[in-house]
MITORTOR-387416 format. One line per 3 residues: number of its first residue (from 1); their letters; for each residue x, z, y of N, C-alpha, C. Coordinates in Angstrom, 2 decimals, padded with zeros to 5 digits. Layout:
<pts>
NUM> A> X Z Y X Z Y X Z Y | ...
</pts>
This chain:
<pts>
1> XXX> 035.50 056.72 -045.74 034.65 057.80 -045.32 033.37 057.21 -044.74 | 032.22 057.87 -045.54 030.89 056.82 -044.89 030.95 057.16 -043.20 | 031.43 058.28 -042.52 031.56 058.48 -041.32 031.33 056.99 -040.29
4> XXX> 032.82 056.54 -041.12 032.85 055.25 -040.02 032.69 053.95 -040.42 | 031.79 054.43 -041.73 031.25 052.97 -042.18 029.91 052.90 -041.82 | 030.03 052.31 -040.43 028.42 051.82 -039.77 028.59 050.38 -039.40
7> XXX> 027.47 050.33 -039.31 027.42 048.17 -039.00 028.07 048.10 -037.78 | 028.14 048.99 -036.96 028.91 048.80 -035.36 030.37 048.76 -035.29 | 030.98 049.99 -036.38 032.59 050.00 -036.25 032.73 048.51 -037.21
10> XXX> 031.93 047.94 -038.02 032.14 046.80 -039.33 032.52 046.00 -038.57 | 031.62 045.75 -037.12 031.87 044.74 -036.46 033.34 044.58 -035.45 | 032.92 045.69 -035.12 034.09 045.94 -034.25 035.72 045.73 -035.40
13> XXX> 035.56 046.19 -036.07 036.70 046.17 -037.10 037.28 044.40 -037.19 | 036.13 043.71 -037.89 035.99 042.47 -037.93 036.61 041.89 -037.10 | 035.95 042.28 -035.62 036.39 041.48 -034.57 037.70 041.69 -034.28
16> XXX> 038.51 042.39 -034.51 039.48 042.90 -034.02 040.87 041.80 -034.70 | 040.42 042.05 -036.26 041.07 041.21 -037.27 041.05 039.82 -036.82 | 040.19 039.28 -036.62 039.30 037.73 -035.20 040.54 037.25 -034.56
19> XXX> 040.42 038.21 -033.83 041.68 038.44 -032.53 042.93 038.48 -032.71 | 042.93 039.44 -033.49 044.45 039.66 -033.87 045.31 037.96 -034.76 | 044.29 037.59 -035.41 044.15 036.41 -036.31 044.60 035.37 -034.99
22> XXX> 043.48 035.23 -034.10 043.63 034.09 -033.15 044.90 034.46 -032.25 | 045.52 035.68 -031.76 046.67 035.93 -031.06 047.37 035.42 -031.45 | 047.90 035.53 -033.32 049.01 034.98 -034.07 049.00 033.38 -033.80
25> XXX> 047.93 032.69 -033.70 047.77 031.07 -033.66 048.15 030.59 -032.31 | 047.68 031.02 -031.69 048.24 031.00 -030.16 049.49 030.93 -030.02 | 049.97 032.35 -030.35 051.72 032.60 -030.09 052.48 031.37 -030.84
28> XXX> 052.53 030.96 -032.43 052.27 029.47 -032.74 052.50 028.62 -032.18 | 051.24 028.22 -031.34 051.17 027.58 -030.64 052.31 027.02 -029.61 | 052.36 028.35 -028.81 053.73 028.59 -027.90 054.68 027.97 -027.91
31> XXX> 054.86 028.95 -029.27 056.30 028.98 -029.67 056.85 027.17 -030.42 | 056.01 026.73 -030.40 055.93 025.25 -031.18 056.03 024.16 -029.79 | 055.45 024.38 -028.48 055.34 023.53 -027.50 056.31 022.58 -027.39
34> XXX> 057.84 022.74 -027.60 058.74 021.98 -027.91 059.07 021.06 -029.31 | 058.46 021.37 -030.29 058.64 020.87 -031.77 058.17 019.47 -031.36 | 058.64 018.41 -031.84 058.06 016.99 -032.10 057.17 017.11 -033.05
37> XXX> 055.84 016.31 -032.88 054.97 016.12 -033.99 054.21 017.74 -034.30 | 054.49 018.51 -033.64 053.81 019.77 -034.12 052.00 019.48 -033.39 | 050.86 020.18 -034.66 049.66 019.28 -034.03 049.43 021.31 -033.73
40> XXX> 048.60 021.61 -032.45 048.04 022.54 -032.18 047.10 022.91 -032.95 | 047.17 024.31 -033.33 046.02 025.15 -034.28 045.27 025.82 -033.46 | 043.76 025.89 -033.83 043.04 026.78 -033.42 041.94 027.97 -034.27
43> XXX> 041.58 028.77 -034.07 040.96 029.72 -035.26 039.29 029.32 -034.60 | 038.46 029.28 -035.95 037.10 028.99 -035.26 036.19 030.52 -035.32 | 036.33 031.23 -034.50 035.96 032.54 -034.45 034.74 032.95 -034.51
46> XXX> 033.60 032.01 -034.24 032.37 032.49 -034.25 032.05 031.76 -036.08 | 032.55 031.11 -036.50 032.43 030.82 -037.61 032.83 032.16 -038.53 | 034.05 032.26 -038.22 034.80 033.09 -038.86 033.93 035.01 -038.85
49> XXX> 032.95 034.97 -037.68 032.73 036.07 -037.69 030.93 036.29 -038.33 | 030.40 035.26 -037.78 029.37 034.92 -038.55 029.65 034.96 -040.50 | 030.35 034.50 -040.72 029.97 034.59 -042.37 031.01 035.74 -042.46
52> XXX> 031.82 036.83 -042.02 032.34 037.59 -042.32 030.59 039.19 -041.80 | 030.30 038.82 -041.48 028.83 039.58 -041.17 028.01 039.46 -042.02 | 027.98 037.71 -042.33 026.88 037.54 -043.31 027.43 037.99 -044.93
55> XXX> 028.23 038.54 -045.07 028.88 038.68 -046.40 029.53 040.68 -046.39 | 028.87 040.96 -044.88 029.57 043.45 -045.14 029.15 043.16 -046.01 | 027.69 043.29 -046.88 027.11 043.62 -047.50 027.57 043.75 -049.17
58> XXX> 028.46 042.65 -049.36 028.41 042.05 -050.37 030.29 042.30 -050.60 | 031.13 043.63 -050.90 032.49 043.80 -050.59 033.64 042.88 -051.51 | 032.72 042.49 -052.46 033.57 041.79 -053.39 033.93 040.07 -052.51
61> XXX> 032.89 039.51 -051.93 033.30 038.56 -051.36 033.86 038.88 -050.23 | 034.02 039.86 -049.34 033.69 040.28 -048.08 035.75 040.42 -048.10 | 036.25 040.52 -049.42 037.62 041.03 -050.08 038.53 038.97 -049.96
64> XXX> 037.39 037.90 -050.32 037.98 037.02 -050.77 037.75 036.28 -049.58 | 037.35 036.52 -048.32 036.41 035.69 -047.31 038.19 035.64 -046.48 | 038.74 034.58 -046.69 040.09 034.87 -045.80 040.09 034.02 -044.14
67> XXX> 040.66 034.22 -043.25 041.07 033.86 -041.61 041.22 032.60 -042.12 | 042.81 032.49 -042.69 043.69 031.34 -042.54 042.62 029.90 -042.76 | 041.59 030.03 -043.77 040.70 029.16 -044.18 039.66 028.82 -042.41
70> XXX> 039.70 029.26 -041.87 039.16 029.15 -040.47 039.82 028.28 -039.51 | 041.33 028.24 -039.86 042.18 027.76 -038.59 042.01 026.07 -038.99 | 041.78 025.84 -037.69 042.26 024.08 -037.41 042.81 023.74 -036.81
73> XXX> 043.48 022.51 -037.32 044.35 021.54 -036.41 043.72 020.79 -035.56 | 044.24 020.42 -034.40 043.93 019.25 -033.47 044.48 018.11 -033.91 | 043.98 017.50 -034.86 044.67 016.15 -034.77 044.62 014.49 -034.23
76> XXX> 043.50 015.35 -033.29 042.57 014.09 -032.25 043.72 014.15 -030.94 | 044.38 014.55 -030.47 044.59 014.65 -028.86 046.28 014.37 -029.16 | 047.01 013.94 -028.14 048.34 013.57 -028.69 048.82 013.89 -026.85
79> XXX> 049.55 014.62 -027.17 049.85 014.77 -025.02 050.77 014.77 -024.70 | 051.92 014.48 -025.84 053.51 014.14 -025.59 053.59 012.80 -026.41 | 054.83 012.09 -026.22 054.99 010.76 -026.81 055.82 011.25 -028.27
82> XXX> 056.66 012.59 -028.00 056.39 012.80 -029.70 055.56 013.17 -030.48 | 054.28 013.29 -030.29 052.98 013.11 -031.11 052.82 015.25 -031.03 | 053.39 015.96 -030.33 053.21 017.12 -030.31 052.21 017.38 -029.11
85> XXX> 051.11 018.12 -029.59 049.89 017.53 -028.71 049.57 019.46 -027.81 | 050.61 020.10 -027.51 050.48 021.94 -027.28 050.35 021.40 -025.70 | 049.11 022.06 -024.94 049.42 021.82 -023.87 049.91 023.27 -023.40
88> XXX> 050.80 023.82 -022.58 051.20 025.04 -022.65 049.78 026.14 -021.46 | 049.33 024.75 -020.40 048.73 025.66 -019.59 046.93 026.20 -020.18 | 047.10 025.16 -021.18 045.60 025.56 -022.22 045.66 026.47 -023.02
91> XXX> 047.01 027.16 -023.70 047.62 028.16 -024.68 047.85 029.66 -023.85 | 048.24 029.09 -023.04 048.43 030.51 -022.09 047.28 030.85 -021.90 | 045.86 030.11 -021.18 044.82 030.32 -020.29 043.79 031.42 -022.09
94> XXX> 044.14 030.97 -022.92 043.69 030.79 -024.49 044.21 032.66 -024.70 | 045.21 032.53 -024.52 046.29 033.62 -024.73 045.17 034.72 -023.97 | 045.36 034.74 -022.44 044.54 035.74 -021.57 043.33 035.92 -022.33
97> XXX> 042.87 034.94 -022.46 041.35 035.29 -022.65 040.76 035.86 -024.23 | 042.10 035.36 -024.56 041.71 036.29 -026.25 042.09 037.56 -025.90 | 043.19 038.00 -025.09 043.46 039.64 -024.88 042.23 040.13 -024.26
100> XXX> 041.51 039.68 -023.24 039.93 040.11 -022.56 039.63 040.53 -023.92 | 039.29 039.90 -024.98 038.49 040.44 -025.79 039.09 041.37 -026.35 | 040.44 041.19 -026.90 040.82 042.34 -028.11 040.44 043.76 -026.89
103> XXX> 040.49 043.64 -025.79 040.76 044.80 -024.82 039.06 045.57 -025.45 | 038.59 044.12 -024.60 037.02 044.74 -025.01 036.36 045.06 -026.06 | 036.75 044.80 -027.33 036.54 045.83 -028.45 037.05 046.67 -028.51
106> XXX> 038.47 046.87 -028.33 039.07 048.52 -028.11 038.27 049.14 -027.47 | 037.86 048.42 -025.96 036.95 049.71 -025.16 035.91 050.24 -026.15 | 035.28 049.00 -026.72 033.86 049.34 -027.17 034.23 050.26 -028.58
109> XXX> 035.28 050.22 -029.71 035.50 051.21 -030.31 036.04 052.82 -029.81 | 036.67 052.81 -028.79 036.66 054.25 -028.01 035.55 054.55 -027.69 | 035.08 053.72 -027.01 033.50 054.18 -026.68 032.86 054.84 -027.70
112> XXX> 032.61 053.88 -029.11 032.02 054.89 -030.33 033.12 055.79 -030.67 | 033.72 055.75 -030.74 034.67 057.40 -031.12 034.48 058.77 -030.09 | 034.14 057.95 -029.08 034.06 059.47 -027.73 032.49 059.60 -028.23
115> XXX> 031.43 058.67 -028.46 029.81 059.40 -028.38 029.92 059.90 -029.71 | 030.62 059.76 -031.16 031.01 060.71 -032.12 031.63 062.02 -032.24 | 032.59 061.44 -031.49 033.22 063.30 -031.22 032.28 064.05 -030.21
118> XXX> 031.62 063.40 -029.23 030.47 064.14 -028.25 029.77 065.03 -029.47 | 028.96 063.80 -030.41 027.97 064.28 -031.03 028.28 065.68 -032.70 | 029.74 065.62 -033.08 030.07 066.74 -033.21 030.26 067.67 -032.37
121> XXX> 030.89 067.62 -031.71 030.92 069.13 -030.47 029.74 069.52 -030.31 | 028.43 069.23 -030.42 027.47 069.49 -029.80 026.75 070.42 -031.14 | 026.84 070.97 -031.98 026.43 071.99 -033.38 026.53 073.18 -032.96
</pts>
């Protein structure tokens, strides 16, 4: 519906997928802290959101532009002697601060849904 196809919900949409993307890597993360040899993943999000912007335009790539191609390994840092490098209090701190955001695009998509429904009611 062209309704809610504006460059603001695109983004917001985007970002959300971002998040949701980086939550899953995290939890990962976590859930791996015990594995020997497991190397920590991270999602590169401003990468990931930059060419997912630079490509609304264009839906056919915008279809093939995938997350998983974003995520990296740490394979520089080693912080256990079995070569499993999760620090748990950097994953957690990681954890909070990705929910700040998913929160804060929710706000900011309610936000455009309440000045839309404002701006129908108002006819």
């Amino acid at each position: 519906m062209a309704l809610f196809d504006t460059t603001g919900f695109r983004i917001l949409e985007e970002g959300l997928q971002i998040v949701n993307q980086t939550q899953r890597v995290i939890e990962q993360n976590i859930v791996n802290q015990d594995t020997p040899g497991y190397k920590c993943k991270y999602v590169y999000f401003s990468g990931v959101l930059r060419d997912k912007l630079n490509a609304s335009e264009d839906t056919k790539f915008k279809k093939e532009l995938h997350l998983s191609s974003y995520i990296y390994t740490d394979d520089n840092t080693y912080d256990q002697p079995d070569g499993n490098n999760v620090d748990n209090d950097t994953q957690q701190a990681l954890f909070v601060k990705n929910a700040l955001l998913q929160d804060a695009l929710i706000n900011q998509m309610n936000s455009e849904f309440t000045l839309m429904r404002t701006a129908m009611s108002r006819n």
